[in-house]
C-alpha positions as a printed NumPy array, in Angstrom:
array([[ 20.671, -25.384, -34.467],
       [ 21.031, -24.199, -30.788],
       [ 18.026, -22.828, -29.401],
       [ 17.594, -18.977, -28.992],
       [ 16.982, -18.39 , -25.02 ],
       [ 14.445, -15.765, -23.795],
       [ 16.239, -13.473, -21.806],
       [ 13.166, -12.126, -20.109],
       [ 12.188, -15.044, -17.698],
       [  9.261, -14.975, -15.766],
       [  9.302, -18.506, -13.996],
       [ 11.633, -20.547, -12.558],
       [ 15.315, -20.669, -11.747],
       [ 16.977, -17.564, -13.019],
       [ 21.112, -17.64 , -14.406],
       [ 22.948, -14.612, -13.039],
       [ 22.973, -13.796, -16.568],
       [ 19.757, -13.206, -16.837],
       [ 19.39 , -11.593, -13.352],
       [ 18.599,  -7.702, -13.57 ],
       [ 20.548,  -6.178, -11.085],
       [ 19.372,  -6.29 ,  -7.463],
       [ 23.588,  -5.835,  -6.445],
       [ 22.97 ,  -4.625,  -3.158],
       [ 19.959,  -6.808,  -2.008],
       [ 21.7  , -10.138,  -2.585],
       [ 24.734,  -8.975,  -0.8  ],
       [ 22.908,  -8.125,   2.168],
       [ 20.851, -10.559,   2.275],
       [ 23.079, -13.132,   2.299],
       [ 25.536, -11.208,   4.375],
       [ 22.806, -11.794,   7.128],
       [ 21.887, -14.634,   6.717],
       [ 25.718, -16.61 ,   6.715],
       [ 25.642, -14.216,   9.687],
       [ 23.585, -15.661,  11.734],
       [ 20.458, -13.242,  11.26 ],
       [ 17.258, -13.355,  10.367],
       [ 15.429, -11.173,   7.323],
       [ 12.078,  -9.468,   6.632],
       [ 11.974,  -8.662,   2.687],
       [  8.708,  -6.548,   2.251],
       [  7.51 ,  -5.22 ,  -1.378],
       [  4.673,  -5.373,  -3.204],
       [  3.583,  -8.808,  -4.937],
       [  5.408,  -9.769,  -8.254],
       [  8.292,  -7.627,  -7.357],
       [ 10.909, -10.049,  -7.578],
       [ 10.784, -11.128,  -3.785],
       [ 11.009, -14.858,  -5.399],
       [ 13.4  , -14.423,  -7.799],
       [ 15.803, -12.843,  -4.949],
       [ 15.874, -15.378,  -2.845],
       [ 16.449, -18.275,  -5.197],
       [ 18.916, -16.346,  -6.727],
       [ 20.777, -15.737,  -3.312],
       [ 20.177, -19.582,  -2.581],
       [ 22.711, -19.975,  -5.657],
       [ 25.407, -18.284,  -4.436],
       [ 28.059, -20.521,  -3.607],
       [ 28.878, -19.424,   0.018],
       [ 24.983, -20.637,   0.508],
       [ 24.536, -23.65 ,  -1.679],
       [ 27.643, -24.997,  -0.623],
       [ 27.181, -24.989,   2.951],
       [ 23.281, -25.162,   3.634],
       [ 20.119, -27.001,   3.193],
       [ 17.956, -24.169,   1.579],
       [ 13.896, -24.378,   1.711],
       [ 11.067, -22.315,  -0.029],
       [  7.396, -21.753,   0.562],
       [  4.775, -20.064,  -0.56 ],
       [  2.062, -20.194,   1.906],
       [ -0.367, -17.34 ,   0.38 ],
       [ -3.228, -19.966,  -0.218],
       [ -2.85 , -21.764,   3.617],
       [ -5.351, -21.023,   6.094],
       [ -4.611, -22.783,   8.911],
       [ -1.808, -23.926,  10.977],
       [ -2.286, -27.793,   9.729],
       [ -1.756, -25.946,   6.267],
       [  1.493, -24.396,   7.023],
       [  2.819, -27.474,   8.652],
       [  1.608, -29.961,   5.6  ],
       [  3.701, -27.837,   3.075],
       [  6.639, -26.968,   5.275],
       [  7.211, -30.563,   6.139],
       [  6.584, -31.635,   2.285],
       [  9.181, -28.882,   1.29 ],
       [ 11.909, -30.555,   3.356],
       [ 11.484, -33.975,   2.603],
       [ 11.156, -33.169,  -1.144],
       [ 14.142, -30.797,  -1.092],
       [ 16.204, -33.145,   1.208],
       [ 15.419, -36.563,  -1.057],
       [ 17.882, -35.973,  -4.138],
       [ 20.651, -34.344,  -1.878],
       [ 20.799, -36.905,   1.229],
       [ 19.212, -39.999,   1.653],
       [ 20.495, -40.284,   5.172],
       [ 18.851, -37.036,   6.278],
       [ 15.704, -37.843,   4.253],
       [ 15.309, -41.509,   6.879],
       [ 15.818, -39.032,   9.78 ],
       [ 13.362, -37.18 ,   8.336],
       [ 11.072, -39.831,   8.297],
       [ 11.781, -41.157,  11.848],
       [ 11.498, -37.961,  13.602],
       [  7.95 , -37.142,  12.69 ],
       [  6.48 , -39.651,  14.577],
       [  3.275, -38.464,  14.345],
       [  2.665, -39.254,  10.335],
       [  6.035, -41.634,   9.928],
       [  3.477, -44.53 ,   9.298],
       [  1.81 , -42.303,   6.636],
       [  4.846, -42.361,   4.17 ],
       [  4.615, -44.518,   1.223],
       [  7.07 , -46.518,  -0.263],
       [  8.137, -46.614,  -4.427],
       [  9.057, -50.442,  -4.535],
       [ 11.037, -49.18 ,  -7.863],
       [ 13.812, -46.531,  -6.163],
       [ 13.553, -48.338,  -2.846],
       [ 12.949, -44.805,  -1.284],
       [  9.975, -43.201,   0.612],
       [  7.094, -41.485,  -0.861],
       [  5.383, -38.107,   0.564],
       [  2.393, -39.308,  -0.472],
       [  0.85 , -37.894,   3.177],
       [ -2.431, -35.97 ,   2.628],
       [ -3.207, -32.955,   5.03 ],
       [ -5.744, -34.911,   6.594],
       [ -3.531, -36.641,   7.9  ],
       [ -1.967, -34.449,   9.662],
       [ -4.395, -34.563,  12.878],
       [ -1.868, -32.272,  15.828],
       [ -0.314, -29.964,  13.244],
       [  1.17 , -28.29 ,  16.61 ],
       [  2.593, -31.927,  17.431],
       [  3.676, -32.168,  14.015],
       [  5.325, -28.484,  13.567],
       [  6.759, -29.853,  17.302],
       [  8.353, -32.841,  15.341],
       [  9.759, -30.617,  11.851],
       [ 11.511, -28.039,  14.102],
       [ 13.282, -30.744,  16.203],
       [ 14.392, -32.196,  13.095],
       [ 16.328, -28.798,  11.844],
       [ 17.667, -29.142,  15.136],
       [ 19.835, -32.228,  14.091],
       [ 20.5  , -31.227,  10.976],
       [ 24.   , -32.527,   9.908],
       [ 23.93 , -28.598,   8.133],
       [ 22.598, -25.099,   8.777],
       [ 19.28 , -24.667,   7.209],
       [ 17.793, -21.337,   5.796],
       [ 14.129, -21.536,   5.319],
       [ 11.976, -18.772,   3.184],
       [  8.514, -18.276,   3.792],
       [  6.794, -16.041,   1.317],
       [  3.546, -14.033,   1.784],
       [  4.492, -15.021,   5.571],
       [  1.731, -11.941,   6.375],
       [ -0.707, -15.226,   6.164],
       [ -0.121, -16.572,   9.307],
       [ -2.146, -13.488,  11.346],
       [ -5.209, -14.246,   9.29 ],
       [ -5.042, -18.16 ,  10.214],
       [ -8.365, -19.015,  12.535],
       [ -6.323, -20.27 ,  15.049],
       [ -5.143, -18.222,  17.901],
       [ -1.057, -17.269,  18.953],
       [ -0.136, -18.429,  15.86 ],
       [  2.875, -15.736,  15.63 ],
       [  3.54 , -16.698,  19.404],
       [  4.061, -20.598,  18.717],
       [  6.148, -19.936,  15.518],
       [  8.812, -17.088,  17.397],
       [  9.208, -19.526,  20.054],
       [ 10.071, -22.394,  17.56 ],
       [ 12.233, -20.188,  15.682],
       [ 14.065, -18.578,  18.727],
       [ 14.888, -21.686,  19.891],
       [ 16.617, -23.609,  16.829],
       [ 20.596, -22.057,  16.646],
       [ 21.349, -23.965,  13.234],
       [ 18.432, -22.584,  10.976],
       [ 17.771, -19.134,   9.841],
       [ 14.498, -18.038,   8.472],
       [ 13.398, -15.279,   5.634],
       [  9.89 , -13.77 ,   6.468],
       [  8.703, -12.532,   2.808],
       [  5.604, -10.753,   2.454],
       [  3.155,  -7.997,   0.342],
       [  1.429,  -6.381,   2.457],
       [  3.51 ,  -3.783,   4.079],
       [  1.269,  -2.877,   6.498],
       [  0.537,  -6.164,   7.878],
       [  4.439,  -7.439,   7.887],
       [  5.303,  -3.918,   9.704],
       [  3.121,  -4.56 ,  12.366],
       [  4.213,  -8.342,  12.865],
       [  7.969,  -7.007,  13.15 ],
       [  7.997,  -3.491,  14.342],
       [  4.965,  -3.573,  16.987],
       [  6.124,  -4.011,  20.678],
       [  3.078,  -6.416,  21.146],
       [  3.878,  -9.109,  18.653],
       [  5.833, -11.775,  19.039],
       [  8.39 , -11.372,  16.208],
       [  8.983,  -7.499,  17.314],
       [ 12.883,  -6.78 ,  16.531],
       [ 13.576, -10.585,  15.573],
       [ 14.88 , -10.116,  11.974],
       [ 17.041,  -7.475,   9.553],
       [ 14.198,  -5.728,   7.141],
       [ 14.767,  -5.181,   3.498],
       [ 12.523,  -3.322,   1.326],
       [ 12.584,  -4.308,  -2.314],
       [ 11.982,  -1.477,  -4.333],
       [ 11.796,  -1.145,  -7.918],
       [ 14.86 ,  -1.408, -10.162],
       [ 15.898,   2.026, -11.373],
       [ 15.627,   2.762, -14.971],
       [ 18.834,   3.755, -15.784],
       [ 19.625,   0.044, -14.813],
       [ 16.671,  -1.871, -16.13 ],
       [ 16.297,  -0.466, -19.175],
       [ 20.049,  -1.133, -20.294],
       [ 19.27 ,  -4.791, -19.153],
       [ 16.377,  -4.691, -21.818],
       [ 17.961,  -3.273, -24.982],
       [ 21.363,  -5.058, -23.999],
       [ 19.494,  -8.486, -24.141],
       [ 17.783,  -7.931, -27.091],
       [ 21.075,  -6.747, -29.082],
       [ 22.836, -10.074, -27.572],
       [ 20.515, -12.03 , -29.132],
       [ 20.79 , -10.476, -32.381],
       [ 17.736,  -8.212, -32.408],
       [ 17.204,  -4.369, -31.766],
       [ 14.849,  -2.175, -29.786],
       [ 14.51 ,   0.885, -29.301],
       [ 15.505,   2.683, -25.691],
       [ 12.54 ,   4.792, -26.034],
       [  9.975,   1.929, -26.238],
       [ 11.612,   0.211, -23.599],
       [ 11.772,   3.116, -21.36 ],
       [  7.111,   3.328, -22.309],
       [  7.064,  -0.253, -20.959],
       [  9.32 ,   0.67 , -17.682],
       [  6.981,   3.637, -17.283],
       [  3.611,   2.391, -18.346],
       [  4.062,  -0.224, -15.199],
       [  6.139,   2.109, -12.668],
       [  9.209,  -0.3  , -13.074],
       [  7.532,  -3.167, -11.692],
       [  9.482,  -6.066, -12.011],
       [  6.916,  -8.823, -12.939],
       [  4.993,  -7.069, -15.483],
       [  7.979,  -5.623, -17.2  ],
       [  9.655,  -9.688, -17.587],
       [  6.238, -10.689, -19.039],
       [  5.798,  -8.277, -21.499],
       [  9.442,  -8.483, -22.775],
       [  9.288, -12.429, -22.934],
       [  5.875, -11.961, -25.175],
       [  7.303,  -9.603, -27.652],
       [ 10.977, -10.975, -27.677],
       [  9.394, -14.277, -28.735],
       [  7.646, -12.375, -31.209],
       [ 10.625, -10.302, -32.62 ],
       [ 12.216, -12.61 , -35.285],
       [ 16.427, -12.774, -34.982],
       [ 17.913,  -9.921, -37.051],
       [ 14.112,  -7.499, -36.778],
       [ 13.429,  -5.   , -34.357],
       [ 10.813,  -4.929, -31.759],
       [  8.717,  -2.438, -32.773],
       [  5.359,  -0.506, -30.53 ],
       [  3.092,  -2.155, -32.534],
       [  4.832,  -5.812, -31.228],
       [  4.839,  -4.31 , -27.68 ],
       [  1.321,  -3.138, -27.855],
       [  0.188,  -6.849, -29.268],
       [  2.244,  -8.684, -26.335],
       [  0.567,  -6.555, -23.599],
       [ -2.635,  -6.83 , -25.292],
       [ -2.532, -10.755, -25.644],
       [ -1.074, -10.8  , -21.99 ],
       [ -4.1  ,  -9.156, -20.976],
       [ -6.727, -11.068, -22.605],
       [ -5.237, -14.445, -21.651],
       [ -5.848, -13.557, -18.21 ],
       [ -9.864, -12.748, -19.072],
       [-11.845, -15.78 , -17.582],
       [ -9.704, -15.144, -14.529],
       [-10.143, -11.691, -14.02 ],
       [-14.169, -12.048, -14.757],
       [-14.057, -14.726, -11.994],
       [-12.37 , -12.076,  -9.152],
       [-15.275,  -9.508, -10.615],
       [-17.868, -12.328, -10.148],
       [-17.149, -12.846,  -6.487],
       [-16.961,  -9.298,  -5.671],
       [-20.399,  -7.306,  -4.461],
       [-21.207,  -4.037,  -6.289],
       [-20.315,  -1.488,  -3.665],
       [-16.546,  -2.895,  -4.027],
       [-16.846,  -3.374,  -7.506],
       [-17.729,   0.799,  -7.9  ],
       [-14.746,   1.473,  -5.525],
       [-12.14 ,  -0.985,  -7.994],
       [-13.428,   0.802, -11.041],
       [-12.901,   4.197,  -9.661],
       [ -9.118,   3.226,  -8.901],
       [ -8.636,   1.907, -11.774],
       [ -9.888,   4.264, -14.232],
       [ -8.011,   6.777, -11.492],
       [ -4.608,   4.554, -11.759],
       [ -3.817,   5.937,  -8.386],
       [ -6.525,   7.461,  -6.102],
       [ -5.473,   9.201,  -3.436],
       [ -8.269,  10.833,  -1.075],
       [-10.851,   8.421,  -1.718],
       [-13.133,   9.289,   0.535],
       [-13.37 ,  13.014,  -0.02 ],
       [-16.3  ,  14.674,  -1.686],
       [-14.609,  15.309,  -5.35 ],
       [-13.479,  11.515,  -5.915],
       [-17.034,  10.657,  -5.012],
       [-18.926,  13.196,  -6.632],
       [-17.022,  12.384,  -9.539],
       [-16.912,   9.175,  -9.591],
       [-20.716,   8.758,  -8.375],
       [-20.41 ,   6.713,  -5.5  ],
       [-22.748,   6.515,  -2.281],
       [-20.833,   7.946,   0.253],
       [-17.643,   8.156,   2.189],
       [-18.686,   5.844,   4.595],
       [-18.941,   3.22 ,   2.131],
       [-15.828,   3.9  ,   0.542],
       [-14.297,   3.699,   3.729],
       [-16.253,  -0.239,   4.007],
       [-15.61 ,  -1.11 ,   0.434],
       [-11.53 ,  -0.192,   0.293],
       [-11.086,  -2.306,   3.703],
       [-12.325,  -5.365,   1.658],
       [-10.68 ,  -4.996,  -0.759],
       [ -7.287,  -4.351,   0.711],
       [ -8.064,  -7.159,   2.786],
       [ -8.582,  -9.442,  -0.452],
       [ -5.372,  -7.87 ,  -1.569],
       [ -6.98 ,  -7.063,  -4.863],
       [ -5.947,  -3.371,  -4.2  ],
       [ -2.975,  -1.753,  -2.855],
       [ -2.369,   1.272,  -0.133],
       [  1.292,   2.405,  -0.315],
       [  1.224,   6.109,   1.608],
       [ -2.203,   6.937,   1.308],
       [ -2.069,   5.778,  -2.459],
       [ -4.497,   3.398,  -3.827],
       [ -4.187,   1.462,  -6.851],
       [ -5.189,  -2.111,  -8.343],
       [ -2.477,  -4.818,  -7.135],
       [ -2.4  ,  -6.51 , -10.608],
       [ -2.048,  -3.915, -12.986],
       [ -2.866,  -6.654, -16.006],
       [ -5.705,  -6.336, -13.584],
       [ -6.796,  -2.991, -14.351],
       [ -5.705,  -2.851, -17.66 ],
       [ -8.568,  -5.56 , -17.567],
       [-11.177,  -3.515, -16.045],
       [ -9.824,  -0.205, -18.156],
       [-10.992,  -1.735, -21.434],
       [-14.146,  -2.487, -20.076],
       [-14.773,   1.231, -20.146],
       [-13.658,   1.081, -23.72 ],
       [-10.404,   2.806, -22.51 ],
       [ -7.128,   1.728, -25.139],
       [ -3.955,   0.714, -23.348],
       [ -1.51 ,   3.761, -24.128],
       [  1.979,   3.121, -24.391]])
């Protein structure tokens, strides 16, 4: 008996088929990329920024004709961070595809070649390198950029939650990467990041070095005369039923944002036997178990966050958006110290990225997240 495929995928490679729209993102995004250009994509975290670009990376007039990279540099710090994971992307992706670009690899970065391992089994090279190892990270980064250089193909290389780099403790950061990346002609990059703010300024301030360097795409939600088609569509191709009003509560209940949306429909899919519907009561469960599998987590953010922030996160999220927050009604009613300390308490937390500011609108960045902190109050998720 064949297996029955989720449609709603969360992880992962995505199949076109199961790829909700986003028409007129891929097209340009490629379309700048095989161009020659550059490309800021800016939207809020777990919006599908991912998903986009390994999708894109699929189409043929991409796979076929570049090497494509991918990293995720949200946890780095530091330069020698950056470098470690960039430099382990490329050997990793490069290894199955060319073996002959993988030695070049390995004899161009001079500066950790004598690091690499060896599997006596394959007869190829390990990465085994730890970050330690990497002692000039500038020498190093030096070393990785040369090596796109000589290529024998164009390279496209994503870095996502590239906002990172400005909060690394080392100086010019921005500076030393534009001047890498402005000099390589047969590698384009795709600066990905969350925090609008933040990625605006890197590419739209005279004063920093990537000012005017790449195209800039903002990822928006998917409307829901598209999305929520996609929803009952999949469920009816896989033999079940549910109904476009229910959908339409789950579209709603998280403002069409992508992530949440996929995870909730995976849960209660899996839970909607072939030939049943999926009822409210199935939805309700699915965001319900979503939520509490996510509890030791979310008590370990509240653990490492002092009270005066912790009065400000429970205020936006019993709020769902706040907007004024530091006028006298949203503290009078909900009883904090004063506007001052708002002011102190939303900077840390915007900083920590635990919540959002999107025109003068504050709400919790993971809405599972505030769902969280809702039922704390005793508050029932309505859908």
């Amino acid at each position: 008996m064949a297996k029955t495929i989720n449609p709603f995928i969360v992880t992962g490679k995505i199949e076109p088929e199961y790829f909700c729209d986003r028409i007129q993102e891929s097209a340009r995004l490629v379309k700048s990329i095989t161009n020659g250009n550059n490309m800021v994509i800016i939207s809020p975290r777990r919006m599908g920024k991912t998903g986009l670009i390994q999708f894109c990376y699929e189409k043929p007039e991409i796979k076929e004709s570049y090497y494509t990279f991918f990293i995720d540099i949200l946890h780095t710090s530091s330069l020698r961070e950056f470098t470690y994971i960039l430099g382990r992307e490329i050997y990793e992706t490069l290894l199955p595809r060319s073996r002959k670009m993988t030695n070049l690899f390995i004899q161009t970065l001079k500066s950790i070649s004598g690091k690499f391992g060896f599997d006596p089994i394959s007869g190829t090279p390990t990465f085994n390198i730890e970050l330690g190892d990497i002692d000039r990270p500038e020498y190093t980064l030096d070393e990785i950029f040369r090596y796109l250089e000589t290529a024998d193909r164009p390279c496209i290389v994503a870095i996502d939650e590239f906002q990172q780099v400005a909060k690394y403790s080392e100086k010019n950061i921005e500076a030393l990467l534009r001047t890498h990346i402005q000099k390589i002609r047969n590698s384009h990059f795709i600066f990905a990041g969350s925090e609008r703010h933040m990625m605006q300024e890197m590419f739209l301030s005279a004063a920093r070095p990537f000012y005017h360097s790449a195209d800039i795409l903002e990822l928006n939600v998917i409307a829901p005369e598209i999305y929520i088609p996609f929803i009952v569509g999949h469920f009816e191709k896989q033999n079940r039923r549910i109904d476009t009003a229910d959908a339409e509560r789950v579209y709603m209940l998280f403002k069409g944002h992508t992530y949440y949306i996929q995870k909730t429909f995976n849960e209660a899919f899996a839970d909607t036997p072939e030939g049943k519907a999926c009822t409210l009561e199935t939805i309700r469960t699915a965001i319900g178990n979503i939520v509490a599998s996510n509890d030791t987590i979310f008590r370990e953010i509240l653990s490492n966050i002092p009270e005066k922030q912790k009065e400000l996160l429970y205020a936006i999220a019993k709020d769902g958006e706040a907007e004024r927050i530091t006028s006298v009604q949203f503290i009078k009613q909900h009883s904090l110290s004063s506007a001052s300390s708002v002011q102190s308490a939303a900077k840390k937390l915007l900083e920590k990225d635990i919540i959002t500011e999107i025109n003068k609108v504050f709400s919790v960045t993971d809405k599972l997240f505030a769902m969280w902190i809702a039922q704390m109050y005793g508050n029932k998720i309505i859908i």
